[in-house]
C-alpha positions as CSV (number, residue, x, y, z in Angstrom):
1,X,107.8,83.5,85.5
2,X,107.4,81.8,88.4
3,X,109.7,81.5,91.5
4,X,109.6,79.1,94.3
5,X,110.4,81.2,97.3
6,X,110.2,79.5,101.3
7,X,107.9,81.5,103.8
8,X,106.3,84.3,101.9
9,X,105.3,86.8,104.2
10,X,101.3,87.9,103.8
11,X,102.4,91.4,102.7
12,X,106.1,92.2,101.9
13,X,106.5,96.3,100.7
14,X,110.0,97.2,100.1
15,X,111.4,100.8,97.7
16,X,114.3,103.0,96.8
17,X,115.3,106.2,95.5
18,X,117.6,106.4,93.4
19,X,119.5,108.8,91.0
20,X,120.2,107.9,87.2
21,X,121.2,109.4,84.1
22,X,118.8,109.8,81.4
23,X,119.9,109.5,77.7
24,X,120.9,112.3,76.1
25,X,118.0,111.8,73.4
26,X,115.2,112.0,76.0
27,X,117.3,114.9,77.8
28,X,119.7,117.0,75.9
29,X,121.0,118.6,78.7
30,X,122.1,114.8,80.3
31,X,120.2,116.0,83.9
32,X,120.0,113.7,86.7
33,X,116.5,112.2,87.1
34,X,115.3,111.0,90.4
35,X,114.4,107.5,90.2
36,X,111.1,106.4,92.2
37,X,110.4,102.4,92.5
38,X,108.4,100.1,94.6
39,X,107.6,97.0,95.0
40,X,104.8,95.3,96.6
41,X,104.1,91.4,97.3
42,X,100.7,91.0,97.2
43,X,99.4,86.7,98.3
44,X,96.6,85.2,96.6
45,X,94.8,82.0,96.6
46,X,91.3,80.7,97.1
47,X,88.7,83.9,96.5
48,X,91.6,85.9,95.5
49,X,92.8,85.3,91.9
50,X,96.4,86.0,90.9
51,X,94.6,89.1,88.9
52,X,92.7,90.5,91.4
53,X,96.3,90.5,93.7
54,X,98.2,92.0,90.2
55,X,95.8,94.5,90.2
56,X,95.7,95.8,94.2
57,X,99.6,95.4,94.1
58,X,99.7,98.0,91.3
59,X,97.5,100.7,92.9
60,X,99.4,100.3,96.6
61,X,102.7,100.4,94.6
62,X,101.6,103.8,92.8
63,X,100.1,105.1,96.0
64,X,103.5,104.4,97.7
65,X,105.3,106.1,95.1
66,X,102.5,108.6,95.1
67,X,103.7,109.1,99.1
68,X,107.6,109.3,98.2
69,X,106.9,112.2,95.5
70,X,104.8,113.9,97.7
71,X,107.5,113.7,100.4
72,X,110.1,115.4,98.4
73,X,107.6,118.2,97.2
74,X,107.1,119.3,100.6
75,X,110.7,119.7,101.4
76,X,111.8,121.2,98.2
77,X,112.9,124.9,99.4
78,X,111.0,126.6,96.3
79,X,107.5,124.8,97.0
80,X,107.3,124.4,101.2
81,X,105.7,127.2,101.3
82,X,103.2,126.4,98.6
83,X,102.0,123.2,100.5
84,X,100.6,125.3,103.4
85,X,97.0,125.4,102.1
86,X,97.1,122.6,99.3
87,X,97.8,119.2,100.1
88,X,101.6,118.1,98.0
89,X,99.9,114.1,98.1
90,X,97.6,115.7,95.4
91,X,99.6,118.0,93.0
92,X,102.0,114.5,93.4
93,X,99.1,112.4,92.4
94,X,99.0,114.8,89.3
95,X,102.6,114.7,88.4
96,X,103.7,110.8,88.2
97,X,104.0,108.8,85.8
98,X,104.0,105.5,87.3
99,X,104.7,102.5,85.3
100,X,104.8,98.9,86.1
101,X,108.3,97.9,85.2
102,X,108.0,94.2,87.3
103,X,106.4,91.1,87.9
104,X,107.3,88.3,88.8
105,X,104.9,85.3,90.9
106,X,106.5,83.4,93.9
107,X,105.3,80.1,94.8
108,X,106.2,78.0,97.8
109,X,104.3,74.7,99.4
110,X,101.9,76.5,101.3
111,X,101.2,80.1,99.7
112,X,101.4,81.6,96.2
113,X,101.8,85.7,95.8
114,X,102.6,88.0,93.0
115,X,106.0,90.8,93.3
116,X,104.8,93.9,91.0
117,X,107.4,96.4,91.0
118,X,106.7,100.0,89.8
119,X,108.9,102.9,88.9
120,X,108.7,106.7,88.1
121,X,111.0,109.1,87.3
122,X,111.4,112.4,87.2
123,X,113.4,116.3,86.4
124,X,113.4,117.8,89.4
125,X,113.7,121.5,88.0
126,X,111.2,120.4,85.5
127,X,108.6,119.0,88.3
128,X,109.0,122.4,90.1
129,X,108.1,123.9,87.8
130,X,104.7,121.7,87.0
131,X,104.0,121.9,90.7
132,X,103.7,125.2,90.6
133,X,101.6,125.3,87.3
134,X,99.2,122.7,89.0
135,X,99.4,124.8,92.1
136,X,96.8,127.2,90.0
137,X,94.8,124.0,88.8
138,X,92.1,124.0,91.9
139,X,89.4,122.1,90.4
140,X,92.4,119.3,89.0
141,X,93.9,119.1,92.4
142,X,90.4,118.8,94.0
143,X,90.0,115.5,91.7
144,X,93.0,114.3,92.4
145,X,92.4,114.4,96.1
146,X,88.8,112.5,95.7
147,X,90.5,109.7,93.4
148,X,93.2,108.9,96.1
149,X,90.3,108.6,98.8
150,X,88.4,106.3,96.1
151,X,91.0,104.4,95.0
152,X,92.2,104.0,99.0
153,X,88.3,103.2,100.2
154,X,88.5,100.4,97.8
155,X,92.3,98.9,98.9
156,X,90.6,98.8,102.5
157,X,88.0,97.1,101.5
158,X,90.2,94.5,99.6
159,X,92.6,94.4,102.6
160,X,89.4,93.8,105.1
161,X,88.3,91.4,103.0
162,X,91.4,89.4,102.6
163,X,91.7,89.7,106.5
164,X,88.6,87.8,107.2
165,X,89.6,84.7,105.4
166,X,90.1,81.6,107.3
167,X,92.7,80.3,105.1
168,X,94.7,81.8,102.5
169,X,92.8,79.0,100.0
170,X,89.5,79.6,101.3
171,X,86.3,80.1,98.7
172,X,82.9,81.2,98.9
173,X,80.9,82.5,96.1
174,X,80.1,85.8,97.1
175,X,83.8,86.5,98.0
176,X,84.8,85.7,94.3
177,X,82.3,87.9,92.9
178,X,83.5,90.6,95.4
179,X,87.0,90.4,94.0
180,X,86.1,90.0,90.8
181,X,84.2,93.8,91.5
182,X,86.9,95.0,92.9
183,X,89.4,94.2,90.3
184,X,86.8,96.0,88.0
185,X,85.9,99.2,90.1
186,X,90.1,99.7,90.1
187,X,90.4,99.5,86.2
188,X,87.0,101.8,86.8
189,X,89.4,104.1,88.3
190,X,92.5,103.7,85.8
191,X,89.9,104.7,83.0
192,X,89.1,107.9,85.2
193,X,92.4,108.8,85.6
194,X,93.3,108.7,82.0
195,X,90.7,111.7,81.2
196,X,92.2,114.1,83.8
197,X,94.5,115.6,81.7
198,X,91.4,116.7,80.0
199,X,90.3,119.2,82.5
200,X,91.2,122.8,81.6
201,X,91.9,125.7,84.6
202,X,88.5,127.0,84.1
203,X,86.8,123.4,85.2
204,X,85.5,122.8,81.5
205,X,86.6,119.7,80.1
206,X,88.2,119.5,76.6
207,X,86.6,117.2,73.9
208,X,83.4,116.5,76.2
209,X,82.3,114.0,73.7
210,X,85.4,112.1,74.7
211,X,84.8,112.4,78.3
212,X,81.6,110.9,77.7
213,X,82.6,108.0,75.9
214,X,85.4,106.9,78.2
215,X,83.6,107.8,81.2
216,X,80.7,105.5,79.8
217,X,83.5,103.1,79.6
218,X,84.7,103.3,83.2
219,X,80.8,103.2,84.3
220,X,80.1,100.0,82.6
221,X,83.4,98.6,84.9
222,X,81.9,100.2,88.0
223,X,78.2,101.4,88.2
224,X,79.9,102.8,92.0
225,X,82.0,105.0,90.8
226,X,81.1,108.3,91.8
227,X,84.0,110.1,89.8
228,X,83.0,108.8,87.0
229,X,79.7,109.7,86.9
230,X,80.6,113.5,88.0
231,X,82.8,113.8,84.9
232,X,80.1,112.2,82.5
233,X,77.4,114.3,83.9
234,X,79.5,117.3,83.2
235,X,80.6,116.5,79.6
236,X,76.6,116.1,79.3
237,X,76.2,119.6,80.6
238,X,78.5,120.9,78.1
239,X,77.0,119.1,75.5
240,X,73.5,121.0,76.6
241,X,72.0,117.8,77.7
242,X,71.3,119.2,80.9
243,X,68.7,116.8,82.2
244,X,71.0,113.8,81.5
245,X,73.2,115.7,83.8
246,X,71.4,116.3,86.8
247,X,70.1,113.1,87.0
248,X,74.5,111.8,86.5
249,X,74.8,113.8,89.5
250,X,72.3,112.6,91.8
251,X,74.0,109.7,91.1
252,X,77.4,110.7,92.1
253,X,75.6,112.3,95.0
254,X,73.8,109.3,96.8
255,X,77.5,107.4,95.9
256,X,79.2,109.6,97.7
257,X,77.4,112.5,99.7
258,X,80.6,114.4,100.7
259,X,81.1,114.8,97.1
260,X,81.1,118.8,96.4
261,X,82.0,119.4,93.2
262,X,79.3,116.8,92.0
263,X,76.5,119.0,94.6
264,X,78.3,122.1,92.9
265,X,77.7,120.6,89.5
266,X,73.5,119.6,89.5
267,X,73.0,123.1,91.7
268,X,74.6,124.2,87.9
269,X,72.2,122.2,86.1
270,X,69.3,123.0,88.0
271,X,69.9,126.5,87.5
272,X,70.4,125.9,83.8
273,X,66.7,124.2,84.0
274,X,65.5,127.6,86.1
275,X,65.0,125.4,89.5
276,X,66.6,127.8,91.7
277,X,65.6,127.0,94.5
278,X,67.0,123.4,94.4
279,X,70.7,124.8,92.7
280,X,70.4,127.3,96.0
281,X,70.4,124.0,98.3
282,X,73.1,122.3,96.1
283,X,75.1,125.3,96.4
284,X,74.7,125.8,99.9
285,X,75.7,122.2,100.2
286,X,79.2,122.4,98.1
287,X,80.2,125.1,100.3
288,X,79.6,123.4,103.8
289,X,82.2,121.0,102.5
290,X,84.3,123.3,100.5
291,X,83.9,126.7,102.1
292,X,87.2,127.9,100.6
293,X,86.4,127.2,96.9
294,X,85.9,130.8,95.4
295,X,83.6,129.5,92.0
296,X,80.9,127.8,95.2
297,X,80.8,131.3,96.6
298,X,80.1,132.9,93.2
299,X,77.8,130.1,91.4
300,X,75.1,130.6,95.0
301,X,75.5,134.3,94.3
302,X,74.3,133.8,91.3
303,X,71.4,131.6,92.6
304,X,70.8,134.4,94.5
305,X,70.6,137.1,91.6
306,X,67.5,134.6,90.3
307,X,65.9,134.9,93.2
308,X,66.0,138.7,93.0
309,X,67.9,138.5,96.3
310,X,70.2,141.0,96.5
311,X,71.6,141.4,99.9
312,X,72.8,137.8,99.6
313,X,73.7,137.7,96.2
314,X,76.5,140.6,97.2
315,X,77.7,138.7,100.4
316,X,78.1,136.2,98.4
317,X,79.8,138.0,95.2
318,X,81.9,139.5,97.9
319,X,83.3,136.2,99.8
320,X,83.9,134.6,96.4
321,X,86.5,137.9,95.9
322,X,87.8,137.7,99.4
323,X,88.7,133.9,97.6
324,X,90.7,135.3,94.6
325,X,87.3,135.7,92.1
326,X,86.0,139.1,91.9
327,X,84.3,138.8,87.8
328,X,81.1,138.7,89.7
329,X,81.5,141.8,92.1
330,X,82.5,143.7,90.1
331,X,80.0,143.1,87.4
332,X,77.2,143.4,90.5
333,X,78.7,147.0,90.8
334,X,78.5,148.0,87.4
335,X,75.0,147.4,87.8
336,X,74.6,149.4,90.5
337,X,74.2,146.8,93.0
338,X,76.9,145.8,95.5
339,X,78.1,149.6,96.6
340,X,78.8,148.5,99.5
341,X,80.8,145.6,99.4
C-alpha cells in the first residue's frame, strides 16, 4: 500500500524494545519474550528500483537488530564474561530470527521510499543458554563474523553509490546494472545464510550434497561471493572431489584474501593431493590472520609430519594444545616424538 507522506527524509531509522507475552501454545510456561523491531526507510528512484531499496532496507534492519541483541548479550550477568575473547555481534548474528513483519511505500511530490519493519523475538533464559552452546561453535562464529563484514561491504557500497547521485531520479545504465547486482549478491548472501545451521562443531558440514546444491544456487546469484564458494569447495572436499575444491578455494581466495578459513581449507586439499609444500604456505597463511585458531596450528603440524619435519611439526602440535587441542600431541608422543613438549 502506498502512502503519501510530505518531506521524506533520505534515510529515516527508528526501533524499540519491547516486552510481550507469548501464547501459552508456543510457550507453556507463558514467559516473557523480549520483543526486537526496526524499521528502516530506505528512498528510491531513478537507478534505484523500489526492489533494490526493499532489499538493502531488510539487511540494515536485521543488522540493526543484529546490534540490539548483541547489546543485551554483553550485559547479561551470566555471559559478560564470555564476550571477553569472542565478539557477542557474532554469536547474535547466530541466534536471531529476524523476520520482516512491515512494509509499507511512502510517496510524496518529489521523492518515493519504502518503510520495511523487522522484528525478532526472543526467551531470554533460553538464548543464554544457546549463547553459551554457540560459545563452543568456533568455526560457526568465525562464519558469522565474515557474513556480517560481507553483507556490510556490500550496504557501503549501495550507500556510496546512492551518495553519488545527482538527483534522487537520476539514471545511467551502468548504475542500474550495479543495483540490479547488488540486489542479487544480498539474496547471494540470504542463500548462504540459510546453510549455516548445517555446520556441525567439528567444521564438517551435514548433508554436503545439499551444501552443494544451494551454494551452487547462491553462486549463480553472485559469482563474488567468497562465502559461498568456501562452503561449496568444502562440501566438494567431503564429497572426495578434492580438485574441484582447491580450485573453489582459490576462488574464495583472490575474492577475498583475508579470508582464513578458505586458505585453511585448499592448504587441506592440497595436502589431500600430497602438495605439501603449497598446504604448508596455506597454512602458514590462515594462521597470520587467525593465530588463535587451535585446528590452523594443528592442520601445519601435520604439513609438517609430511615433510618429515619434526622439530616443527611438535611446536606446532604443541601451540595447537596451548589453544584447547592436544589429539595431535599427544598422538606425536605415543610415537615417540614430541618428549619434550
Amino acid at each position: 500500500m502506498r502512502r503519501f507522506l510530505p518531506g521524506i527524509l533520505p534515510t529515516l531509522i527508528s526501533y524499540s524494545l519491547f516486552f510481550a507475552i507469548c501464547p501459552a501454545a508456543a510457550q507453556p510456561q507463558s514467559t516473557p519474550a523480549s520483543i526486537f523491531t526496526h524499521t528502516v526507510v530506505q528512498p528510491y528512484g531513478g537507478d534505484v528500483s523500489d526492489e533494490a531499496a526493499y532489499e538493502a532496507a531488510v539487511v540494515l534492519a536485521r543488522h540493526a537488530l543484529v546490534d540490539m541483541l548483541s547489546g543485551w548479550l554483553a550485559n547479561h550477568s551470566a555471559l559478560s564474561l564470555a564476550f571477553a575473547e569472542t565478539p557477542p555481534r557474532a554469536v547474535a548474528d547466530a541466534l536471531i530470527d529476524a523476520k520482516v513483519t512491515g512494509t509499507e511505500f511512502l510517496t510524496d511530490a518529489s521523492s518515493e521510499a519504502v518503510a520495511v519493519t523487522v522484528t525478532a523475538s526472543f526467551f531470554p533464559s533460553q538464548t543464554v543458554q544457546k549463547a553459551k552452546e554457540l560459545l563452543l561453535h568456533n568455526d560457526l562464529l568465525s562464519l558469522h563474523r565474515y557474513a556480517l563484514q560481507h553483507e556490510q561491504n556490500l550496504l557501503d557500497h549501495f550507500v556510496s553509490l546512492t551518495g553519488q547521485r545527482k538527483t534522487p531520479y537520476e539514471e545511467t545504465p551502468k548504475g542500474s546494472a550495479e543495483y540490479s547486482r547488488l540486489v542479487n549478491a544480498l539474496r547471494s548472501m540470504q542463500a548462504y545464510r540459510e546453510v549455516l545451521p548445517l555446520l556441525q562443531t567439528n567444521g564438517i558440514w551435514q548433508v554436503p550434497e545439499t551444501v552443494t546444491e544451494r551454494m551452487r544456487a547462491a553462486i549463480d546469484l553472485d559469482q563474488r561471493n567468497p562465502l559461498a564458494w568456501n562452503a561449496l569447495g568444502e562440501a566438494h572436499y567431503q564429497l572426495e572431489r578434492t580438485i574441484d575444491a582447491a580450485g573453489e578455494q582459490d576462488t574464495a581466495i583472490r575474492l577475498n584474501p583475508e579470508f582464513a578459513r578458505a586458505w585453511h581449507a585448499r592448504g587441506t586439499a592440497y595436502l589431500k593431493l600430497s602438495l605439501a609444500e603449497l598446504a604448508l604456505e596455506d597454512f602458514t597463511r590462515a594462521l597470520v590472520l587467525e593465530p588463535e585458531e587451535a585446528s590452523y596450528w594443528q592442520a601445519r603440524g601435520s604439513a609438517y609430519l609430511v615433510l618429515n619435519k619434526f622439530d616443527a611439526m611438535c611446536r606446532d602440535y604443541a601451540k595447537a594444545c596451548s589453544l584447547g587441542n592436544c589429539d595431535s600431541l599427544h598422538w606425536a608422543r605415543s610415537r615417540g616424538h614430541c618428549p619434550d613438549q
